[in-house]
C-alpha positions, 0 to 999 in steps of 0.5 A: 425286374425279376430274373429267370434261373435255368440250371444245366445238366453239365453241372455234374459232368464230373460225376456222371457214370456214362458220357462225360465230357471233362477227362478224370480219373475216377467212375462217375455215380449219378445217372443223367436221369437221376440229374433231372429229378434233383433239379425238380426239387430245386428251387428254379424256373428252368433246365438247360440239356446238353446233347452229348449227353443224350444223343441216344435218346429222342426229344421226346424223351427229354420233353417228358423228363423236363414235364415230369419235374415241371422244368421248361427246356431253356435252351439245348446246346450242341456241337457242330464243326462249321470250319470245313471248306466248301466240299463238307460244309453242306453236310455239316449244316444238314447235322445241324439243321437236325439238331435244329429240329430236334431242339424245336421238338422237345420245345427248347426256343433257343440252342447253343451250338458250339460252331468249330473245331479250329484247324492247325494249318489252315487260315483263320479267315478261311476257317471264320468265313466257313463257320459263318455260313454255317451259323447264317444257314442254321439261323435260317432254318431255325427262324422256321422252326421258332428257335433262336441260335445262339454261340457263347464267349466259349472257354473251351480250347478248340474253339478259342481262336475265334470264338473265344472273346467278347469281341470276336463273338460280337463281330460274329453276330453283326456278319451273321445279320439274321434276327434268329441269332444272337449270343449267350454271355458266359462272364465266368468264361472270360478269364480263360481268354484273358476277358474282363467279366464287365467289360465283356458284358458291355460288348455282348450286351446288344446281342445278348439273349442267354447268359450263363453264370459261372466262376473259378479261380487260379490253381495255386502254385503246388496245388494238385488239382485234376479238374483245371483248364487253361487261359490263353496266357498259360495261367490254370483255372479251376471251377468254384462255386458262384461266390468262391471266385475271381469273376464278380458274380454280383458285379454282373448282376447288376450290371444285367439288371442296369441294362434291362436283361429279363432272360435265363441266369443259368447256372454252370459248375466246373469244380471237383465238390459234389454237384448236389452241393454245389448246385443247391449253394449256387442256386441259394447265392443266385437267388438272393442276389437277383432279390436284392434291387 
């Protein structure tokens, strides 16, 4: 079975010069532009764009850059704060219905929407039954436009609370109960919420539709690290390069390859070294071992 490789353009947040989502001390040097056209000469079937970084720029605009290197969009993901009460909430589903739009006009099938902002002081379940109205309402409109909506096992704090697990993103998927959403498995993820990677798959797996492929290690004791993130259990974990940390990236392989996924392996990097670097390895170790078997 021959897997896909897409690559995402979140791998050079480090080091991009205008927006940037990971908080750092130095001026970035790679344009968002100048990203799309190394990873035309990368050996890889398609790119993921992340709207923060071009919410200036029309879709078509990114259509003609992914053409330009001969890259489908594999997938567009945003961010959208479902967790409102009722009074907001409609507003909030009429942004994503847009970014909805526009994912469908640049010819991205799927998108990922980061859901919530979780809210100090206001119950859990209260802010869970909001986000799923949000999502079924967004599932709904992107059943029209041939989009499939897809949240991920998220490692970003703000969402964690209800997000963050393989569990709770599966129990978010059988409440939703629309067939144009399903979820994107993130094994490097599962660390931060204290996830086993295999594990995690199995719970996902049903519902699976986009996986991203991603590791990191701990921050040793002593070890000054500026880019670091940490786990519900207070450990600090830094980015590595696919091969470099503790989530068993060939493990995960096979085991999608066992289960008869044929979807996107896209490639994500939260370290400190030079994405081009880092990119080319994680695409050359990617490639052999979706090769082998």
């Amino acid at each position: 079975m021959a897997f896909k490789i897409s690559i995402s353009d979140y791998n050079f947040d480090w080091y991009y010069k205008g927006v940037f989502q990971s908080p750092r001390s130095h001026p970035g040097t790679v344009s968002r532009e100048d990203v799309v056209t190394f990873y035309g000469t990368l050996d890889v079937d398609a790119i993921e764009f992340t709207h923060v970084y071009w919410a200036d720029c029309p879709a078509t605009h990114l259509k003609k850059l992914a053409s330009g290197v001969e890259l489908p969009i594999a997938c567009y993901v945003f961010g959208v704060d479902f967790a409102r009460p009722p009074s907001d909430l409609p507003a909030e589903i009429d942004r994503a219905r847009r970014l909805l739009e526009r994912s469908a006009e640049m010819g991205s099938p799927r998108v990922m929407i980061t859901p919530v902002i979780v809210k100090e002081g206001v119950p859990l379940g209260e802010q869970r039954k909001w986000m799923i109205e949000g999502l079924r309402a967004s599932a709904e409109h992107a059943a029209k436009l041939g989009v499939t909506v897809c949240i991920e096992n998220l490692d970003w704090p703000p969402a964690r609370p209800l997000t963050g697990s393989a569990q709770q993103v599966r129990d978010i998927c059988d409440d939703v109960q629309h067939p144009s959403f399903r979820l994107i498995y993130d094994c490097g993820a599962t660390p931060f919420v204290d996830d086993d990677a295999l594990a995690a798959l199995d719970t996902m797996r049903p519902s699976v539709a986009h996986v991203h492929v991603k590791n990191c290690r701990l921050v040793q004791p002593g070890e000054k690290m500026e880019r670091y993130l940490d786990s519900r259990s207070g450990k600090h974990y830094t980015g590595t390069l696919l091969d470099g940390g503790i989530v068993p990236i060939a493990a995960v392989i096979e085991k999608l390859r066992s289960s008869k996924y044929s979807g996107y392996l896209s490639i994500e990097y939260q370290g400190i070294l030079d994405p081009r670097f880092a990119c080319q390895h994680n695409v050359s170790y990617l490639k052999k071992l979706v090769a082998c078997g």
